[in-house]
Phi, psi and omega in degrees: 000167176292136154290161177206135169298171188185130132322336183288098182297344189249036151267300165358296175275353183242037155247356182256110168283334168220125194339311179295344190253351142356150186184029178032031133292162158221145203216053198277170171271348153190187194265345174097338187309147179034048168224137172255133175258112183269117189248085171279095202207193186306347198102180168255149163274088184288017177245020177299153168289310168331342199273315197062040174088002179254009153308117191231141144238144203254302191209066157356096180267012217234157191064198183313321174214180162284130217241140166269168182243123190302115156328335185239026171261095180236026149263029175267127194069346090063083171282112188233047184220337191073347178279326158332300194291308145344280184277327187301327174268008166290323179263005168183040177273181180261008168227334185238017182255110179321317183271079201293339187246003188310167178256125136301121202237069195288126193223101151322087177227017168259085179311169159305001180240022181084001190269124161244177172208156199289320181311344187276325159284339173280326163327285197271347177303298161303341180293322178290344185301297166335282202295154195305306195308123188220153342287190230134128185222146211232079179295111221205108200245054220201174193175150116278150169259060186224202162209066202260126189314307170336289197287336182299322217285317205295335187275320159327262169011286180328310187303306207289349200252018149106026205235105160297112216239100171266132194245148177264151183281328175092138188293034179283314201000297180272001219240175184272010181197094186249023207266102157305334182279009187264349163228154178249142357260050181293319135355312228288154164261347174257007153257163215250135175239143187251128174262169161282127128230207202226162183265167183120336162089020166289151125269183191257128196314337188272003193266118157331160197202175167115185187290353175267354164294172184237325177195177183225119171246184184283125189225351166263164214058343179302116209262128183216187179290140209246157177270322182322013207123176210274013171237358171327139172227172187219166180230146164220192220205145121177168179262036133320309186265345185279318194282186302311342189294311188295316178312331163299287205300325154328282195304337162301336195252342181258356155265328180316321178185122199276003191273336174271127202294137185294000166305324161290314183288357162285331204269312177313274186336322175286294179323321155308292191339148185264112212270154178046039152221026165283127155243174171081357172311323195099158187293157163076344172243151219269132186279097189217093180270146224282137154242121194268341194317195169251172187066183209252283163278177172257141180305177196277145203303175182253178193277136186298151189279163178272158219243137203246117202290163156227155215244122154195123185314134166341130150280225187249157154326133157246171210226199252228187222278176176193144186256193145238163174266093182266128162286067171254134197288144163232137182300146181317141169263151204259121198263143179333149196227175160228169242275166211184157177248151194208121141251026140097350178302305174287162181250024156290325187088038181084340178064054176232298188307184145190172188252151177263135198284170207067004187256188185289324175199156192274151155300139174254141169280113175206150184236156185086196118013111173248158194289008160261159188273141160076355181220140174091190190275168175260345185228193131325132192273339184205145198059212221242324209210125160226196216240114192223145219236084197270108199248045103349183208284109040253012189303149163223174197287145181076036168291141166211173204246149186233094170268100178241184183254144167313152148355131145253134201265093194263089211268011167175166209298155197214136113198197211241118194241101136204194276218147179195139172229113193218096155213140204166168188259321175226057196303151204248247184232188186199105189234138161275116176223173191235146167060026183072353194243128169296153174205011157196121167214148182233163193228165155093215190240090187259017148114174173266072201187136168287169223201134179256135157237157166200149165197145205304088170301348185323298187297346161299359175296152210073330207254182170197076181302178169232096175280134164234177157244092162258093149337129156223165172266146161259211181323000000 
């Protein structure tokens, strides 16, 4: 690729093998041409100049449902917040980008006031999943202090569907739970988390750290493309900024050759990365700095620098997922509802419930009798029709079915009562969780007889979580 000059310091250091050798340069092995970048955040400003038309909007997770986007509609997908904007030109502006010719994808799952909800990221995680544009990399600068399966199962999806899902690691670094495996999706083991440094090849103190990062890009200080207008720039901090820098080198590596699968190309990024020469990562994270450069491992390290404290304001949060504009229908994303009693009597499910895609197998609507022998109700806990989980053949163990709720718009303390049957010899589990996060599971064998369960929704008042019911199968 051309070299260009440059100001930037983490374009600058992550074409360098070694901290001495920075040369206000950028040196990359190609442009990035022809790979789509899905950017899931606050939007894009696509009319920045940095973009050069290479900017789209795509895809809208926000209000009642989910909006495709006209391409030449570009108050759709619309940033009007700047973090978007922001990180897209950190992966593929033509003055502030590692991928300088990558397709930029604006996908809205952030408001303007930064707030996302995970349906609204699964919303967008499956549309990239769905839609044609190959090679593809899916960029998500965004975090809960939650742990959600949900979100694990949909990227897990993504992955297997040819779609590389690069994460920001999340700004606990000073807080009391500075552990990335304590958030989603920082958590997922097939996406790649990105840690933050700083120059000088530190980290950067505000970056989450532990064995679920995979590598570290440069995330403090960093000057990229601004929303205020269409030349605007901005400088921001969080390993927000650090994970585009890796979704751009993703996209370097998949112009090299569009035929590789992402396994390889997570595997080429570590193997490039320039190793041991970080300090201050912390136990459990792999010191592995981000290399765009050409060849492959780096020669042998020099001794890590000593780690030095550092004074630096909190940076800002990061925020959420990104599409294209395919005309293919995506299901309504489900706008707060409020909390309702359902026995399963419609054969909609109240037109509350649903099954979630990605998980392994669906929940059934049934009445009577269920059709393995020695196991389940024989009847209904109340009427005619409840909702079960047939795990025979071809189900395997710890396959599991996702019944969740739309957003509840829970306007004062709630909770939630309801019915259970777990019999069987080799009955797996039954868990509630909100927001992705368990709170009530029962495992095992609970006799042939219905079970009153409940849970306390009370700290969720004001909010407006997503209660699921996940299954597993068991031996």
């Amino acid at each position: 690729g051309a070299t260009t000059a440059t100001d930037l310091w983490g374009l600058d250091r992550i074409d360098d093998r070694e901290i001495g050798d920075v040369d206000n340069d950028y040196d990359p092995p190609n442009t990035g041409k022809g790979v789509h970048v899905f950017v899931a955040d606050s939007g894009i400003r696509t009319t920045h100049t940095d973009f050069g038309g290479r900017a789209i909007p795509a895809f809208e997770a926000l209000g009642s449902q989910p909006k495709i986007c006209t391409p030449s509609d570009t108050d759709c997908a619309k940033d009007n917040r700047g973090h978007g904007t922001h990180c897209a030109g950190t992966i593929g502006g033509k003055k502030y980008g590692v991928a300088k010719e990558a397709t930029l994808y604006a996908v809205k799952v952030l408001s303007d006031a930064g707030a996302g909800s995970t349906s609204q990221f699964i919303e967008a995680v499956e549309w990239a999943e769905k839609n044609s544009l190959r090679p593809a990399v899916f960029s998500a600068s965004l975090g809960s202090k939650v742990r959600s399966e949900i979100e694990n199962i949909a990227i897990d999806k993504a992955v297997n569907a040819g779609v590389m899902v690069v994460v920001a690691a999340g700004n606990s670094g000073r807080t009391s739970v500075p552990d990335a495996c304590k958030y989603t999706p920082a958590f997922v083991p097939n996406a790649i988390t990105v840690g933050s440094i700083e120059k000088g090849d530190r980290r950067s103190s505000f970056s989450s750290y532990g064995k679920c990062l995979d590598i570290f890009g440069p995330g403090t200080d960093i000057k990229s493309a601004g929303h205020r207008s269409t030349s605007a720039s901005a400088t921001m901090s969080g390993t927000s900024m650090a994970c585009p820098h890796v979704a751009g080198a993703a996209a370097l590596l998949f112009a090299a050759n569009p035929q590789l699968t992402v396994a390889t190309v997570e595997k080429q990024l570590k193997d490039r990365a320039t190793a041991n020469r970080l300090s201050d990562t912390k136990s459990g994270s792999p010191n592995l700095l981000l290399y765009v450069g050409l060849g492959t491992g780096p020669p042998a390290p020099a001794p890590v620098p000593t780690p030095r404290p550092i004074t630096r304001p909190t940076p800002q949060p990061t925020p959420r997922p990104t599409t294209q504009p395919t005309p293919r229908p995506t299901s309504p994303l489900p706008r707060p509802q409020p909390v309702k009693d359902c026995s399963f009597e419609s054969s909609n499910l109240c037109a509350f419930w649903y099954n979630v895609r990605g998980d392994k197998f669906d929940w059934t609507r049934k009445t009577g009798r269920t059709s393995s022998s020695s196991t389940g109700p024989g009847s209904a806990a109340d009427q005619s029709f409840y909702m079960y989980i047939e795990t025979s053949s071809p189900r395997r163990m710890n396959d599991n079915a996702i019944l969740a709720s739309p957003p509840l718009a829970l306007t004062q303390p709630m909770k939630l009562f309801f019915k259970y049957h777990m019999y069987g010899s080799s009955m797996g589990s039954l868990s509630v969780t909100v927001d992705g996060t368990t709170v009530w599971t029962k495992r095992g064998n609970q006799g042939n007889s219905w079970k009153d369960g409940m849970v306390d929704l009370s700290p969720f008042t004001g909010k407006t979580p997503t209660v699921a019911f996940v299954g597993k199968r068991g031996n």
